[in-house]
C-alpha positions in Angstrom: -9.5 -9.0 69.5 -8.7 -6.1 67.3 -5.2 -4.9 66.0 -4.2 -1.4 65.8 -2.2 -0.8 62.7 0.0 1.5 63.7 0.6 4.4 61.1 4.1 3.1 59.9 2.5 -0.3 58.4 -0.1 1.8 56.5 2.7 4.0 54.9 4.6 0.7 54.1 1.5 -0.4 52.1 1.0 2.7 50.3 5.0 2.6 49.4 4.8 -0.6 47.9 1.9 -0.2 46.4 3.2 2.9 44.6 7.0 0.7 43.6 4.7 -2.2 42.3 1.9 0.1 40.4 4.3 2.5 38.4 5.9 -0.6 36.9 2.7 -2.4 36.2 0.9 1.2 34.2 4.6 1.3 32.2 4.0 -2.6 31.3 0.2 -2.6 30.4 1.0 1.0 28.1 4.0 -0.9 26.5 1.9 -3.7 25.7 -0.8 -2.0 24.5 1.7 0.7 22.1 3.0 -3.0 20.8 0.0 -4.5 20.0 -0.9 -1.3 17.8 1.8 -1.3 16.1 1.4 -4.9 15.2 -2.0 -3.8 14.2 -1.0 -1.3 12.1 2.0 -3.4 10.5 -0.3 -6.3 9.8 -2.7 -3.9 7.9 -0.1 -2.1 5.7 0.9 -5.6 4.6 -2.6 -6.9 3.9 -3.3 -3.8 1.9 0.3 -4.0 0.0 -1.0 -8.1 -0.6 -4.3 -7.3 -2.0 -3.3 -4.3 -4.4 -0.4 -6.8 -5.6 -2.9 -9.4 -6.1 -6.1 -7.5 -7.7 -2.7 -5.8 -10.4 -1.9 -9.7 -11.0 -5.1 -10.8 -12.2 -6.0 -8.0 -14.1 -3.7 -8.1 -16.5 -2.9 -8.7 -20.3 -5.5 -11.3 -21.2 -7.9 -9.4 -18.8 -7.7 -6.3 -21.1 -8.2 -8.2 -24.5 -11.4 -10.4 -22.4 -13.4 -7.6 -21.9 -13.5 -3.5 -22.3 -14.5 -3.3 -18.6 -11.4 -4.9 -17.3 -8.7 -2.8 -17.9 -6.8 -1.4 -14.4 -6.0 1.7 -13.5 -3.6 3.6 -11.2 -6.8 4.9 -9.4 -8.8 1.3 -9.5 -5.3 -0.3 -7.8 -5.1 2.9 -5.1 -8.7 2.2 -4.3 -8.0 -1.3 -3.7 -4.9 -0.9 -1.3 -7.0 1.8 0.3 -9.9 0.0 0.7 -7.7 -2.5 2.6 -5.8 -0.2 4.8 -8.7 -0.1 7.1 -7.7 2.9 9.6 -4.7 3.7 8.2 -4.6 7.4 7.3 -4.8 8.0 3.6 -3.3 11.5 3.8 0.2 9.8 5.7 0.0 6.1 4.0 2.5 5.9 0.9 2.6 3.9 -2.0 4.7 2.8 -4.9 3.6 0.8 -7.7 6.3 -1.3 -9.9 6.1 -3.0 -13.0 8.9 -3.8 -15.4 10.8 -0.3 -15.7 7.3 1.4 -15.2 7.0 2.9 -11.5 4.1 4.9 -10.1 4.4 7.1 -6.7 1.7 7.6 -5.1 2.6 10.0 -2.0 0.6 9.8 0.1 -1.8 7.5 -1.6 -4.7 10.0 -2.0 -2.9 11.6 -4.6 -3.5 8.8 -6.9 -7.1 7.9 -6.7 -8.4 9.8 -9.4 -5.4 8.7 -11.5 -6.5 7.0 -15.1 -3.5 5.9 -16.1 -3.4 2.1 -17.0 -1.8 0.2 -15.0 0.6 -1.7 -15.5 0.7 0.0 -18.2 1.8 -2.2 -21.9 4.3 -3.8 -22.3 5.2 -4.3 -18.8 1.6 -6.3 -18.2 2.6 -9.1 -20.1 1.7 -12.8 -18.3 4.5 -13.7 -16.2 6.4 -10.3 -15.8 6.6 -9.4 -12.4 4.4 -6.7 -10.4 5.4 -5.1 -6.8 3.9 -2.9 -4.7 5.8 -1.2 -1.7 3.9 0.8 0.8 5.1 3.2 4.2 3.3 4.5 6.9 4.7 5.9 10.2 4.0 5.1 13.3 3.7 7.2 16.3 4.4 5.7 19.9 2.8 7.3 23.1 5.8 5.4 24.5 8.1 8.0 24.4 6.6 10.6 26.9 8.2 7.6 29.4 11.7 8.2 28.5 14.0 9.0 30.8 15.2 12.8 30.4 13.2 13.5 27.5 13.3 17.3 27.6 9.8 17.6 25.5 7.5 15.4 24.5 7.4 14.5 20.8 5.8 11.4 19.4 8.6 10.2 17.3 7.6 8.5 14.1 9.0 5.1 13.3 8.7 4.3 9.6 6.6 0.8 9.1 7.3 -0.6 5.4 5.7 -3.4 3.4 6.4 -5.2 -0.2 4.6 -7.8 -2.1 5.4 -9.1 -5.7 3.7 -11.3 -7.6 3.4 -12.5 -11.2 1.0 -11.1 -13.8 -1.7 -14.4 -14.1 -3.1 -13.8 -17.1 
């Protein structure tokens, strides 16, 4: 025996097919726009760790151990850098701290090159502390969903990261 379906039922099917669907696309972006930004947090603070960690062994006593050991600005740049794997270089800002001594490195690329030593004496002393800060904004597609949004513009939310540690040896 075959049923018609009359033309009514397949209109109810696309209908709730469509309530159920918009929903569902809005909850597998939002997830998605999270999870990046969870990415993206997680590697500014790795990259803040390991700068703060490669400045806090490399310090005083590393100097006077050998001539190849002192760090620079550039050397600890590189290292956060390095790090910050697909993080922008050109948008990714950094501060280094030491003592009274501060270095800004905005964005980050600026201070590559830099042969400054770093920390530099006497705040690289063993136990004196080191800190590095870094910022790098975010930019969610989320916002093309909001309700009576009049253009589209990708809003950028500032993600920040600090790690201090003390200088080794």
């Amino acid at each position: 025996m075959k049923r018609n379906r009359s033309r009514t039922q397949s209109g109810n099917t696309l209908l709730e097919f469509t309530l159920v669907a918009i929903p569902l696309v809005f909850l597998i972006i939002s997830i998605a726009e999270m999870s990046r930004g969870m990415w993206v947090y997680g590697t500014l603070a790795h990259a803040v760790k390991e700068g703060t960690r490669f400045t806090a062994v490399h310090g005083q006593g590393c100097a006077a151990a050998s001539a190849n050991c002192p760090v620079t600005v550039g050397a600890v740049a590189t290292v956060v850098q390095q790090a910050a794997v697909g993080l922008d270089p050109g948008q990714f800002n950094v501060v280094l701290a030491a003592g009274g001594a501060t270095q800004n490195c905005a964005p980050i690329s600026t201070c590559l090159s830099s042969s400054g030593a770093w920390p530099p004496p006497p705040n690289n002393g063993i136990g004196l502390p080191v800190k590095i800060s870094g910022a790098y904004p975010f930019r969610s597609a989320l916002a093309m969903f909001w309700p009576g949004a009049a253009s589209v513009k990708f809003t950028a939310v500032n993600l920040g990261a600090q790690s201090q540690e003390e200088i080794l040896f």
